[in-house]
C-alpha positions as CSV (number, residue, x, y, z in Angstrom):
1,X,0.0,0.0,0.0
2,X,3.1,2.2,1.0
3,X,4.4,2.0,-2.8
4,X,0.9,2.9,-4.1
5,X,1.2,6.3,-2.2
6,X,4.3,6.8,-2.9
7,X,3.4,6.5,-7.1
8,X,0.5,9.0,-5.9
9,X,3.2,11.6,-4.5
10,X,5.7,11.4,-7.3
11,X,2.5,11.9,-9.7
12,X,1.3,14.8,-7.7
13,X,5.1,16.4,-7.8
14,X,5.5,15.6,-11.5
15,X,2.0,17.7,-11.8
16,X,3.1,20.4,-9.7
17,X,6.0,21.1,-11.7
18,X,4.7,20.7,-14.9
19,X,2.2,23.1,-14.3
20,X,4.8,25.5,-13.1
21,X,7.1,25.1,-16.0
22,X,4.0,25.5,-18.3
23,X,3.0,28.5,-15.9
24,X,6.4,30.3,-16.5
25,X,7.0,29.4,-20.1
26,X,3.9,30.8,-21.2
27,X,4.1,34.1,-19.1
28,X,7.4,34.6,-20.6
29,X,6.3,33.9,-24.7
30,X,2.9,36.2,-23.9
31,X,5.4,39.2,-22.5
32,X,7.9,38.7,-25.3
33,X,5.0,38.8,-28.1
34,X,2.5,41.4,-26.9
35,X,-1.0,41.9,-28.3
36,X,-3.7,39.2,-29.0
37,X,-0.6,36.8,-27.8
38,X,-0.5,37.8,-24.6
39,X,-4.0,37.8,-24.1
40,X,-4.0,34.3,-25.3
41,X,-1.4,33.0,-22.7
42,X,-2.5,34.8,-19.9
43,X,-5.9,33.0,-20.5
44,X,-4.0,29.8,-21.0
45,X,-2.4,30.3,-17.6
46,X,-5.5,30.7,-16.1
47,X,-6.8,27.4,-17.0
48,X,-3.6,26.0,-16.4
49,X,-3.6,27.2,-12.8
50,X,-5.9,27.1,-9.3
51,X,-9.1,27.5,-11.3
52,X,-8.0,25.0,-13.6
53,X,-6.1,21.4,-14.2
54,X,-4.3,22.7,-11.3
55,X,-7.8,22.6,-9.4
56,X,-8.8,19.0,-9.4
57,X,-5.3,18.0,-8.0
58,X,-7.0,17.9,-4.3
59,X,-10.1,16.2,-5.4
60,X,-7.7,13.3,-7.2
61,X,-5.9,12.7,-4.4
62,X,-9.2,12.4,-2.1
63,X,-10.5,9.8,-4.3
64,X,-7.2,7.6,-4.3
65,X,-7.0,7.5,-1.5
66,X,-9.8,6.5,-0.5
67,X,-9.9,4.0,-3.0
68,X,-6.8,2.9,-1.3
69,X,-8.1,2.4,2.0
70,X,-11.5,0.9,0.4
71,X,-9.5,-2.3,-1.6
72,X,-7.7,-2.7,1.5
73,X,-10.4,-3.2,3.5
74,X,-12.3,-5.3,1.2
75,X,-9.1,-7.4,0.4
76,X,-9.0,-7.8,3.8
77,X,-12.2,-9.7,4.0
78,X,-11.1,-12.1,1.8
């Protein structure tokens, strides 16, 4: 069960810093272009960030978890 979680962390992390990288690349490109460019990434960011992908991150984690502890449980039984 231990290396389950741990997958769920290092998936987590790998999110985390993808959407950071994505957050600061495209921040960069829309301040380099200007105009219509800059709108577009900033909305891009947007989705990319708490109101977002970035948003379901703590919903995903409730529900692994919690099928975790469920299949153990039930395993358990058998």
């Amino acid at each position: 069960m231990m290396d389950v979680l741990q997958s769920i962390g290092y998936g987590i992390v790998a999110l985390a810093v993808l959407v950071v990288v994505g957050l600061v690349v495209l921040t960069k490109l829309g301040d380099a272009t200007g105009g219509d460019a800059n709108t577009t990434a900033v909305y891009l960011s947007e989705q990319l960030g708490s109101s977002g992908l970035s948003g379901w991150v703590p919903a995903v984690i409730a529900v692994a978890i919690g099928a975790l502890f469920l299949s153990y449980f039930m395993g358990r039984k058998r």
